[in-house]
C-alpha positions in Angstrom: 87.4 101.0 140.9 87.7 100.1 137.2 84.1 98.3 135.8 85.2 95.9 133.0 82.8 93.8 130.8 83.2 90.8 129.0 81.8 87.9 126.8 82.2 84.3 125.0 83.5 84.7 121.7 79.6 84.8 120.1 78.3 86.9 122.8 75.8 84.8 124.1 76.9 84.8 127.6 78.1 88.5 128.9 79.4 89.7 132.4 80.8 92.3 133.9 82.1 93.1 137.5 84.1 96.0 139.6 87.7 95.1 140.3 91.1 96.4 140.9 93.4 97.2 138.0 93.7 94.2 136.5 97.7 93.8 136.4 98.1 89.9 136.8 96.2 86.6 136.7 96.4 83.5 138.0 96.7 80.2 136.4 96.0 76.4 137.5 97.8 73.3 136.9 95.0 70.8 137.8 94.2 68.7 134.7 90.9 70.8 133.6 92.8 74.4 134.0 96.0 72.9 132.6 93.9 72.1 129.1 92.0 74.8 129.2 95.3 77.0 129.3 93.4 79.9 130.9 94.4 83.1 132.7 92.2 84.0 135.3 91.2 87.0 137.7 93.0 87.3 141.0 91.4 88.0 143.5 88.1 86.1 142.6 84.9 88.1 142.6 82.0 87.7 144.9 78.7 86.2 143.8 76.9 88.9 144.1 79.4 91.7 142.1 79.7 89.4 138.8 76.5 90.2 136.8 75.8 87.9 134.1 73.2 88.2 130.7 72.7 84.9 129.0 70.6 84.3 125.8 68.6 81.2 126.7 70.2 78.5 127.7 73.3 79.4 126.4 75.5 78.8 129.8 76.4 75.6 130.7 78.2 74.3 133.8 80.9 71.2 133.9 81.9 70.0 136.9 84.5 66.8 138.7 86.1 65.8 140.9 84.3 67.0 144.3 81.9 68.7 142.0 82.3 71.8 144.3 84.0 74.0 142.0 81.6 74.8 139.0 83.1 75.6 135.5 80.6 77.7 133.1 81.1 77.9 129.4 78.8 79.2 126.7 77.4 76.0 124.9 77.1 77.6 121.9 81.1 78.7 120.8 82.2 76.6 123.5 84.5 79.5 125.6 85.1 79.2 128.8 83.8 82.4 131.0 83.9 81.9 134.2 84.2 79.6 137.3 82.8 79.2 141.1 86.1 78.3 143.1 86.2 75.1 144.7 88.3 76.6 147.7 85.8 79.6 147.9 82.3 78.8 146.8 80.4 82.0 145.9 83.4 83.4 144.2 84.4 83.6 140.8 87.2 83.6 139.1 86.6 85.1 135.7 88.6 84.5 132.2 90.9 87.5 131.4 90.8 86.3 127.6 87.2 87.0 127.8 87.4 90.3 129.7 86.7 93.4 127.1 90.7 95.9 126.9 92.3 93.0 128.8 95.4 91.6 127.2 95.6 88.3 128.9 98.9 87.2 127.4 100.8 90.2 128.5 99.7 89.9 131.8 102.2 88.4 134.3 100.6 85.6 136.7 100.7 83.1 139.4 100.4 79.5 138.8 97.8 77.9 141.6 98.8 74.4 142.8 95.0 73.2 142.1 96.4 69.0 141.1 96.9 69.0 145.2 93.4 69.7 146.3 92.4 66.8 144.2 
């Protein structure tokens, strides 16, 4: 199983997990997602498999809604790393644009229906 690594853009906040190739992504058309424009990893990764290095108190959270799902981003350049899914708490679904040899853009992907669980 590949072992990929990533960061925000000023390296503040880094992570890295085990996976399956990653060969598509997922995106999500509730109103946060649909701004954000991001690809994400499909299938999310458990809890325990994403490990995350943070300088300080780089890593902020944003959440709405139902305030289930959390949204982390590095407070610092402001990119979006990773989130705790609001349909499976203790997963995460990570940024591909962040992921290290990842070329998000050429990646084909889903779209999620995420405006209906609002």
């Amino acid at each position: 199983m590949p072992h990929y690594t990533g960061s925000c853009h000023c390296g503040a906040v880094k992570f890295e997990f085990d996976a399956d190739e990653i060969t598509q992504g997922l995106s999500c058309n509730c109103s946060f997602c649909e701004r954000r424009a991001a690809i994400m990893l499909n299938p999310p990764v458990a809890d325990a498999d994403l490990k995350r290095t943070v300088d300080g108190d780089a890593l902020s959270c944003y959440q709405f809604g139902n305030k289930v799902a959390k949204h982390y981003f590095c407070n610092r350049c402001g990119i979006y790393t990773f989130h705790e899914s609001m349909r499976k708490p203790g997963w995460f679904r990570v940024n591909l644009g962040a992921v290290d040899g990842v070329d998000s853009f050429s990646l084909e992907r889903e779209v999620f229906n995420g405006r209906e669980l609002l």
